[in-house]
MDAnalysis code that builds the backbone (N, CA, C; Angstrom):
import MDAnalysis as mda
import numpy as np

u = mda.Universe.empty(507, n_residues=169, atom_resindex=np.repeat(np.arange(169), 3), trajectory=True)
u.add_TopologyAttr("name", ["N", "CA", "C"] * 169)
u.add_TopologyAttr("resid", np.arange(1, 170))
u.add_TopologyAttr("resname", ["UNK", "UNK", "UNK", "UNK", "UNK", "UNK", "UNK", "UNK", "UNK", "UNK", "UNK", "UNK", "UNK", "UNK", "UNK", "UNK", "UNK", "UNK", "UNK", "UNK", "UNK", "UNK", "UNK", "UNK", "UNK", "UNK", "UNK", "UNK", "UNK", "UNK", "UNK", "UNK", "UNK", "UNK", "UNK", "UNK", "UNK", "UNK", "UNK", "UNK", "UNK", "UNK", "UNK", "UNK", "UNK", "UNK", "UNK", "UNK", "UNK", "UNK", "UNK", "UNK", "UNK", "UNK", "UNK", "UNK", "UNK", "UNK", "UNK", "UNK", "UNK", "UNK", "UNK", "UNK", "UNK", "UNK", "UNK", "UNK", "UNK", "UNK", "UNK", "UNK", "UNK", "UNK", "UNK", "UNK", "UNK", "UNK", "UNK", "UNK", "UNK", "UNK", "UNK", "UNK", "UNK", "UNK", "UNK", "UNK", "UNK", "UNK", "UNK", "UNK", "UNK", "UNK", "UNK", "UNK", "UNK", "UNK", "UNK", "UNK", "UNK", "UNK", "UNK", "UNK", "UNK", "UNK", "UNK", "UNK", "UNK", "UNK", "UNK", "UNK", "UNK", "UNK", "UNK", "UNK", "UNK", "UNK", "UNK", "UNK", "UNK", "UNK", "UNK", "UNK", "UNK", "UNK", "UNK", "UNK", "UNK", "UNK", "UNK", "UNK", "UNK", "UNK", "UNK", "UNK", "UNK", "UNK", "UNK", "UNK", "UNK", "UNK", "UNK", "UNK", "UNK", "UNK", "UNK", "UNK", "UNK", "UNK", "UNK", "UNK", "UNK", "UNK", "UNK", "UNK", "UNK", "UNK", "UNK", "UNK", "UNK", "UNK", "UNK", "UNK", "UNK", "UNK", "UNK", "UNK", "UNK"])
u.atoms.positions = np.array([
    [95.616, 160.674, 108.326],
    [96.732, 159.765, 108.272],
    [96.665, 158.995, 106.963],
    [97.537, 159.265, 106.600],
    [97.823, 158.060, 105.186],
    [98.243, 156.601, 104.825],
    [98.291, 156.205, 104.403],
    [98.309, 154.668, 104.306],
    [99.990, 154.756, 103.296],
    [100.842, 154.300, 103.702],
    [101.938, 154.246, 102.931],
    [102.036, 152.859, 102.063],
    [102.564, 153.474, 100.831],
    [102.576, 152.645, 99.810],
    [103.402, 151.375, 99.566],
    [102.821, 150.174, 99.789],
    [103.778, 149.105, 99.850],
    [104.621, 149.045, 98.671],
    [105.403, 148.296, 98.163],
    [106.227, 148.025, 96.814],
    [106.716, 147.316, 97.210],
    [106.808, 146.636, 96.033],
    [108.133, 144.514, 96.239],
    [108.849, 145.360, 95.977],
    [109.826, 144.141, 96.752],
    [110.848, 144.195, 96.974],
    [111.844, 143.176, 96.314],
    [113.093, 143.744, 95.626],
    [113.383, 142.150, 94.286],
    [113.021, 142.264, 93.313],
    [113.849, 141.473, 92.202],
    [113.969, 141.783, 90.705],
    [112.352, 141.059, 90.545],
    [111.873, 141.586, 89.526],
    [110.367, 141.494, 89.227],
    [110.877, 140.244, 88.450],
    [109.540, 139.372, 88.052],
    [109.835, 137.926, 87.604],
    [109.699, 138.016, 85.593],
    [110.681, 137.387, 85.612],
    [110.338, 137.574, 83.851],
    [110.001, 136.167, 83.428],
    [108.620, 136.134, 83.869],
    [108.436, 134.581, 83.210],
    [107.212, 135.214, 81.819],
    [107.409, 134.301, 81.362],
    [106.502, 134.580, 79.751],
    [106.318, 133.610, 79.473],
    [104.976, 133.060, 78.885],
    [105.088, 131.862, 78.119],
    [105.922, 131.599, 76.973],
    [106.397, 132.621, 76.413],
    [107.601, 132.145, 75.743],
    [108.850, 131.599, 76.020],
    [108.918, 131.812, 77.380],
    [110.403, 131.445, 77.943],
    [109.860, 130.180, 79.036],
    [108.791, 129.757, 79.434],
    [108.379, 128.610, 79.932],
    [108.222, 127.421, 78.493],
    [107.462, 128.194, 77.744],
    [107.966, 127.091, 76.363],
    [109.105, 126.618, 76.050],
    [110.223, 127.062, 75.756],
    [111.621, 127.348, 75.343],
    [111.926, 125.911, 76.820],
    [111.821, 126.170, 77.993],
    [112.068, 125.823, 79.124],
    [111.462, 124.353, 79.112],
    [109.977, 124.279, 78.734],
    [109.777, 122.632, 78.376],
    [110.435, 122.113, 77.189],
    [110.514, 122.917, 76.172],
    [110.548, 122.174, 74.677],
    [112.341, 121.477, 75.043],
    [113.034, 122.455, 76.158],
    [114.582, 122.072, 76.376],
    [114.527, 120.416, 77.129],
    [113.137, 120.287, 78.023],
    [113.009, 119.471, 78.774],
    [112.918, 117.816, 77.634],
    [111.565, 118.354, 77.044],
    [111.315, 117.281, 76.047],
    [111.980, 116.676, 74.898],
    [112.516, 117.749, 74.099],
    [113.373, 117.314, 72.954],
    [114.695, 116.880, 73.517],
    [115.592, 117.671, 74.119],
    [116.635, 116.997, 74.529],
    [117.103, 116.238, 76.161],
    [115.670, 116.177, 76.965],
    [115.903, 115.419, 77.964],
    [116.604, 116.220, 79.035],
    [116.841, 117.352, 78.987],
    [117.754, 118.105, 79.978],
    [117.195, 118.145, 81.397],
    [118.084, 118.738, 82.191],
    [117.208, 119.052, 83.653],
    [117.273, 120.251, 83.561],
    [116.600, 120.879, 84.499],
    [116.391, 121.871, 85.084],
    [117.552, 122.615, 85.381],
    [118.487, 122.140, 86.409],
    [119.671, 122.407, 86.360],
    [120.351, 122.551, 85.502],
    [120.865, 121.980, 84.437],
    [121.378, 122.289, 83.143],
    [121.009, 123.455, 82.234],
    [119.551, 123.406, 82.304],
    [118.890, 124.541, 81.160],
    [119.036, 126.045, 82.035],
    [118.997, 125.858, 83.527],
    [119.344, 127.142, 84.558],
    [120.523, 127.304, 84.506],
    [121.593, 126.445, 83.637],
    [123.063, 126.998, 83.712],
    [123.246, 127.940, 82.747],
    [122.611, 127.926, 81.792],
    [122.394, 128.415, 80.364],
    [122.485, 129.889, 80.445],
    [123.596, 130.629, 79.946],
    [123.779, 132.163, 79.741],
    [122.157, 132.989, 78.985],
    [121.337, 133.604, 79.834],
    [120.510, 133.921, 79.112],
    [118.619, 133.620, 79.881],
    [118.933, 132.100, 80.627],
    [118.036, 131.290, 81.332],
    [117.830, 132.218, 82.966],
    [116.890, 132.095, 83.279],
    [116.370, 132.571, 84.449],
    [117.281, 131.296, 85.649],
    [117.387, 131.841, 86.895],
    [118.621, 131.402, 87.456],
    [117.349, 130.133, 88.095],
    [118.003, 128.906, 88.833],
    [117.076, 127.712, 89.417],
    [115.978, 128.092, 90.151],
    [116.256, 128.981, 91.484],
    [115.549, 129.389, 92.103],
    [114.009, 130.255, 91.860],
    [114.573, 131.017, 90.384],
    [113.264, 131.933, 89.969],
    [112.236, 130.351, 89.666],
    [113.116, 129.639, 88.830],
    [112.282, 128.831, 88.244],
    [111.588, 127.983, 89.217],
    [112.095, 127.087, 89.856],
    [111.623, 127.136, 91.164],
    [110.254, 127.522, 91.843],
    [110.271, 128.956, 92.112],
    [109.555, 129.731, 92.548],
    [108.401, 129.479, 91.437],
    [108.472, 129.291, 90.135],
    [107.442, 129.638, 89.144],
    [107.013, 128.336, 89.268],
    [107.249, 127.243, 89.237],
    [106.929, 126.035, 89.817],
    [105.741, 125.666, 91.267],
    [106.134, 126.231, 92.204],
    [105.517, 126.587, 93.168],
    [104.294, 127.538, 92.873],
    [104.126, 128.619, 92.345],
    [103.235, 128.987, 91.895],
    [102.709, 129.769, 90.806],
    [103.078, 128.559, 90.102],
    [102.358, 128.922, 88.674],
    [101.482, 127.374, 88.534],
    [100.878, 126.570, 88.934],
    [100.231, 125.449, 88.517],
    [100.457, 124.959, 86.892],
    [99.945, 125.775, 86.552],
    [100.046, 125.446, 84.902],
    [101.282, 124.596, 84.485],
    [101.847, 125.470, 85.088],
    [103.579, 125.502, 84.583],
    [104.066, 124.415, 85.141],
    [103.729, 123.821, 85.688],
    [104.514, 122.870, 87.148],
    [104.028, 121.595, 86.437],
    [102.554, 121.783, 85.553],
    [101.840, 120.731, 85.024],
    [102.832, 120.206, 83.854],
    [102.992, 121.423, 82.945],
    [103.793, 121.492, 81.922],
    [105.072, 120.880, 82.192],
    [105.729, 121.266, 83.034],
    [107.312, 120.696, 83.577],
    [107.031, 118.877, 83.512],
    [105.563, 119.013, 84.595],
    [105.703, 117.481, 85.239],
    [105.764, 116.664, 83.943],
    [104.804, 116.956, 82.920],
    [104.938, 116.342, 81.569],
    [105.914, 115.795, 80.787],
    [106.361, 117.091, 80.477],
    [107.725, 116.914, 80.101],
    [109.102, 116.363, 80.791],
    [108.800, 116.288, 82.262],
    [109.900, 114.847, 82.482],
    [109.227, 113.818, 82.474],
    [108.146, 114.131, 82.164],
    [107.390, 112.118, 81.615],
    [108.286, 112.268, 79.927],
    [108.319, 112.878, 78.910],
    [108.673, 112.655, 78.087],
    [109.889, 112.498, 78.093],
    [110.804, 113.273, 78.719],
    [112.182, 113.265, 78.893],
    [112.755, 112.024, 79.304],
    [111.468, 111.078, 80.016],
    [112.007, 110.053, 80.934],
    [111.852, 109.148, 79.021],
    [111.713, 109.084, 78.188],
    [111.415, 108.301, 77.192],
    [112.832, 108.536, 76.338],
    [113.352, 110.114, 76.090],
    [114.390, 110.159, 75.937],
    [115.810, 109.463, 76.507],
    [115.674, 109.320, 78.047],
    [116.435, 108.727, 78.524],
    [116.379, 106.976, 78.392],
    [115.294, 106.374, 77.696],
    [115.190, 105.198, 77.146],
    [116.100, 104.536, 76.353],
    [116.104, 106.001, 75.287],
    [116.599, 105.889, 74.198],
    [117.797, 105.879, 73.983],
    [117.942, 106.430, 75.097],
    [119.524, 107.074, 75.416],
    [120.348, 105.273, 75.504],
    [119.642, 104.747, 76.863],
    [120.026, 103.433, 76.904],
    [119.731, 102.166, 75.721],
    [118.824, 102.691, 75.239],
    [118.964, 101.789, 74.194],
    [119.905, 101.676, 72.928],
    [120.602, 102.705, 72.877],
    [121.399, 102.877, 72.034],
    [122.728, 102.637, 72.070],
    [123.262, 102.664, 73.734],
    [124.119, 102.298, 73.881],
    [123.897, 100.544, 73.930],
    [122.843, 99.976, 74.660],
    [122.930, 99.102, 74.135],
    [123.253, 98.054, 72.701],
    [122.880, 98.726, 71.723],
    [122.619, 98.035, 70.401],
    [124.254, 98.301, 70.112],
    [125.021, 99.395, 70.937],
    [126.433, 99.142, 70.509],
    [127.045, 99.230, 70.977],
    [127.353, 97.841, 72.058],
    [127.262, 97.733, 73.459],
    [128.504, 96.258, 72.505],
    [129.903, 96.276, 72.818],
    [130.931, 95.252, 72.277],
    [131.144, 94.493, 74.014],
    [132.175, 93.334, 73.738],
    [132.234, 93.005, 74.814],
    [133.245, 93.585, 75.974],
    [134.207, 94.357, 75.171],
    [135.340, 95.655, 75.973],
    [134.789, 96.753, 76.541],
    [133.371, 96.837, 75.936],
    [132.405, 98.158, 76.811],
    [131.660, 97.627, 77.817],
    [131.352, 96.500, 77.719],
    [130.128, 95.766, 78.309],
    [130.130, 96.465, 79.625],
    [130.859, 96.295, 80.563],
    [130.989, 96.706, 81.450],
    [130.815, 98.464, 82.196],
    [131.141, 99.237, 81.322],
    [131.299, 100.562, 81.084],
    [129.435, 100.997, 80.752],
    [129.176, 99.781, 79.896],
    [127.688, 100.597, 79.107],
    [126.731, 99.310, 80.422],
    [127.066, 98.689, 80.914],
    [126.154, 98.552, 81.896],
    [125.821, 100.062, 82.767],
    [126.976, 100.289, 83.536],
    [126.745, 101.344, 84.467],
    [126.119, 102.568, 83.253],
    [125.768, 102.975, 82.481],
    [125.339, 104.297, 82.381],
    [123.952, 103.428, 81.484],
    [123.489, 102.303, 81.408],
    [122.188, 102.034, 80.719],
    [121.544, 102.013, 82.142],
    [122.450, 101.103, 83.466],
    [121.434, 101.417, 85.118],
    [121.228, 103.001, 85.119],
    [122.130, 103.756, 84.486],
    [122.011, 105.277, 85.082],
    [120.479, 106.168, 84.362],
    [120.660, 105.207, 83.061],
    [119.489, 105.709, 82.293],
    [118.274, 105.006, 82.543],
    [118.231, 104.021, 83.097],
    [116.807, 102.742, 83.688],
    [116.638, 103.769, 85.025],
    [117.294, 104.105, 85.737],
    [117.065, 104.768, 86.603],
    [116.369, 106.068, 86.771],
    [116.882, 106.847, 85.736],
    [116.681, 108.341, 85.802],
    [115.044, 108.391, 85.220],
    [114.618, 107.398, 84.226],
    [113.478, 107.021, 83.913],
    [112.326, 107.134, 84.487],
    [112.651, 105.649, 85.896],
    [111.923, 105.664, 86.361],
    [111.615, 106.447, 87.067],
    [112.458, 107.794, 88.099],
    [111.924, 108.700, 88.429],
    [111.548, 109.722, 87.740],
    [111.441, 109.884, 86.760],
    [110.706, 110.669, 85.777],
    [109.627, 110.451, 85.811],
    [109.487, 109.398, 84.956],
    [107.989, 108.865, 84.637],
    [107.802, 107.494, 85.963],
    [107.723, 107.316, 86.695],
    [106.793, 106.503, 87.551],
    [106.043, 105.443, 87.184],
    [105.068, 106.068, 86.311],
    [104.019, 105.235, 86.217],
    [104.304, 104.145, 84.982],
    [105.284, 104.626, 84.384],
    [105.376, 103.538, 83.048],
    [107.063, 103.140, 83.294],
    [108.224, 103.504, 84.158],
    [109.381, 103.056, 83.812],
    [109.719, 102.361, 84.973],
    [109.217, 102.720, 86.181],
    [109.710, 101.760, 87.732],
    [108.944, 100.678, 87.450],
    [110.157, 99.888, 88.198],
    [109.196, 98.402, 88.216],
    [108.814, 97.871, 89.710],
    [108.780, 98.839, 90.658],
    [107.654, 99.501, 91.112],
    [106.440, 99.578, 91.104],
    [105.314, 98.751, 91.168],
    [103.977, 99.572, 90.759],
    [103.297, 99.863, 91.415],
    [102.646, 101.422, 91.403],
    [101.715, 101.967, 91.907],
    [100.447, 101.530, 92.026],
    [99.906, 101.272, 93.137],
    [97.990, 101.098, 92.674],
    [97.496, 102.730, 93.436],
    [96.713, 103.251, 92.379],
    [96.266, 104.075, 92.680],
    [94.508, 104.024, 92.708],
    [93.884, 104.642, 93.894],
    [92.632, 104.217, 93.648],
    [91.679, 105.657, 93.333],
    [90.674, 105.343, 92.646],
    [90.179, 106.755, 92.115],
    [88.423, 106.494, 92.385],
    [87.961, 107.482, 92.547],
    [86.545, 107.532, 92.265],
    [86.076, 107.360, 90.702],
    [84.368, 107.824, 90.991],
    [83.701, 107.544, 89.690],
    [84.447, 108.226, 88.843],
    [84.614, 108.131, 87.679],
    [85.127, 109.007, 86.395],
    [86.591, 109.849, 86.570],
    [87.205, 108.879, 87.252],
    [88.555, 109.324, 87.989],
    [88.807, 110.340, 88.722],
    [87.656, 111.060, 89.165],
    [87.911, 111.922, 90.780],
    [88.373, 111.068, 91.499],
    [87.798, 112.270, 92.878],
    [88.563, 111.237, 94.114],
    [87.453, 110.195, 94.680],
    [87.678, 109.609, 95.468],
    [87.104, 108.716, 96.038],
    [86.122, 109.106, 97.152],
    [84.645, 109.518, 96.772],
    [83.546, 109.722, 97.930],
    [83.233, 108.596, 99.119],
    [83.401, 109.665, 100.478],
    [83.502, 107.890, 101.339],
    [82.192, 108.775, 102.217],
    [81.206, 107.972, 102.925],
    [80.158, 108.245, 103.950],
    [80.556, 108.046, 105.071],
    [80.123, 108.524, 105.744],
    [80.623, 108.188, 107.187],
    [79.929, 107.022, 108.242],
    [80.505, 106.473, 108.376],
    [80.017, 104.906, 109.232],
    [80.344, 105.146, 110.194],
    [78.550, 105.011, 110.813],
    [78.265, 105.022, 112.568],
    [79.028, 104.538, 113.357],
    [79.610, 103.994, 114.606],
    [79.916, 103.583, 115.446],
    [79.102, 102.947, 115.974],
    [78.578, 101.847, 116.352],
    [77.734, 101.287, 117.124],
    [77.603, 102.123, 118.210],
    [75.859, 102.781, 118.703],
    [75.715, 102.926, 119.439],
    [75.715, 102.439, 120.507],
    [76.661, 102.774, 121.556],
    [77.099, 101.524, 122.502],
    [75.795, 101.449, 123.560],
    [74.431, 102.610, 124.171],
    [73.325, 102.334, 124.666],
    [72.426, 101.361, 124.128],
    [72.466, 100.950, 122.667],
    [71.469, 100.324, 122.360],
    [71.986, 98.811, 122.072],
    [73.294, 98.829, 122.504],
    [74.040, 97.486, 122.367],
    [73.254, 97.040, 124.369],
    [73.353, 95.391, 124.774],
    [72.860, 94.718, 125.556],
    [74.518, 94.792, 126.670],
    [74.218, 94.763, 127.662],
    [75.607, 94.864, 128.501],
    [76.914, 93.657, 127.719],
    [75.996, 92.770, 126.929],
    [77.146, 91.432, 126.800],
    [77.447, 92.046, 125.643],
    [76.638, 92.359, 124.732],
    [77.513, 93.000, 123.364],
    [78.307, 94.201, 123.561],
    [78.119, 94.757, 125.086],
    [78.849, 95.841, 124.980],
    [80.465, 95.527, 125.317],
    [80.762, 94.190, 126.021],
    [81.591, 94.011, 126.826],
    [82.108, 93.248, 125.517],
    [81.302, 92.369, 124.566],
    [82.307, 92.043, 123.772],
    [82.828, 93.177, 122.814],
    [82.258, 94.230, 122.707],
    [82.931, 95.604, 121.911],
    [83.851, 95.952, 121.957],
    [83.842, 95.967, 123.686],
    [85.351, 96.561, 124.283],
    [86.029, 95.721, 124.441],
    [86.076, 94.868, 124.423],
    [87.564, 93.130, 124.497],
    [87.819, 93.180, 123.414],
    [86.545, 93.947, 122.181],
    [87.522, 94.000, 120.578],
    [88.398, 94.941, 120.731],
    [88.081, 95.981, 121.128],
    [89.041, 97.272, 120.896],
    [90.014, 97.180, 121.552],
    [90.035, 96.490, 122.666],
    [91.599, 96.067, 123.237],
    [92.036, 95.687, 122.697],
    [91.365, 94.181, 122.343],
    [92.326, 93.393, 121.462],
    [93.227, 93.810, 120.319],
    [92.258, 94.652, 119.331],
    [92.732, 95.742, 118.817],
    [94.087, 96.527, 118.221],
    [94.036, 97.155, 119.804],
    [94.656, 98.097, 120.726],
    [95.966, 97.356, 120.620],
    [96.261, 95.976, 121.670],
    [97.559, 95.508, 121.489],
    [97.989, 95.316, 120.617],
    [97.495, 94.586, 119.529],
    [97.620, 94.139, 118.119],
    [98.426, 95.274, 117.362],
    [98.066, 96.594, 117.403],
    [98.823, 97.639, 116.627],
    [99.469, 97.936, 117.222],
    [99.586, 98.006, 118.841],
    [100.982, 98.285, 119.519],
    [102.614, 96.997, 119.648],
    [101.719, 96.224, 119.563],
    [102.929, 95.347, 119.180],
    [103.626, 95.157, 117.700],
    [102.382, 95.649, 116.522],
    [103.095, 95.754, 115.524],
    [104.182, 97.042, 115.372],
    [103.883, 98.028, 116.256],
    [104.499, 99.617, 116.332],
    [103.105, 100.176, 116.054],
    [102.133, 100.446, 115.364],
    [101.521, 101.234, 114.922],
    [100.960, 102.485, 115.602],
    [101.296, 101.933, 116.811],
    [100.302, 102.627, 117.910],
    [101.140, 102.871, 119.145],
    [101.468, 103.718, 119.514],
    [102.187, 104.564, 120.679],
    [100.930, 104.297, 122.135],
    [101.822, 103.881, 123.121],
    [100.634, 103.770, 124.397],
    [100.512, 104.906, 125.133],
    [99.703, 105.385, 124.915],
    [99.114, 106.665, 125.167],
    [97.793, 107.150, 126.012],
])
């Protein structure tokens, strides 16, 4: 008996680092989205890209970057209308400098929301190593420390159910 030969199924993927370059450098220099540069006669359609996103790591790194930079473009964008910003526009160049304060901050996060993140990191910016902490052994606790243990954990207990935290279960 033979083993029959699988084969994909679907247009094979034409990603290249030349055309993932092309694809950030569109991101960074002129601030575009994704959507826009996938409208492009020539551009791989959203979805491939997409897909290359999902798994290509590299690439996803590269993207994420470059809407950190893009989010700087869109700075600029508002700043410019600002500086020529009369009092018959005022109104007009408010709404698209919020549109550009906005688009920013979800870009870049960490430097344009005013918003701030605390992020916590381990030694040398890994993650954070945690040990595991005993439980009081409740045999070697005395009947009275045991009873005040458990009046904590009730207490506890209501405390997060009245905040919601905790479903009674």
């Amino acid at each position: 008996m033979s083993k029959a030969k699988t084969t994909r199924r679907g247009r094979p993927s034409d990603y290249s680092d030349a055309l993932a370059d092309q694809i950030v450098a569109e991101i960074v220099e002129n601030g575009r989205l994704l959507v826009d540069i996938c409208a492009v006669d020539g551009m791989p359609n959203r979805a491939t890209v997409y897909r290359w996103l999902a798994d290509r790591p590299g690439f996803a790194n590269r993207v994420d970057r470059a809407r950190e930079a893009a989010a700087d473009h869109s700075v600029s964008k508002a700043r410019v209308i600002a500086e020529k910003c009369t009092s018959e526009t005022a109104n007009a160049d408010r709404v698209k400098i919020s549109h550009y304060q906005w688009e920013a901050a979800r870009m870049a996060p960490k430097k344009y929301s005013e918003r701030r993140l605390n992020e916590l990191t381990g030694r040398n910016g890994g993650p954070i190593e945690t040990t595991e902490r005993a439980s009081p052994h409740l045999a070697a606790l005395s009947p009275e420390q045991r009873d005040a243990y458990e009046a904590a954990l009730r207490q506890a207990r209501q405390i997060l159910l009245k905040a919601g935290a905790m479903t009674n279960d």
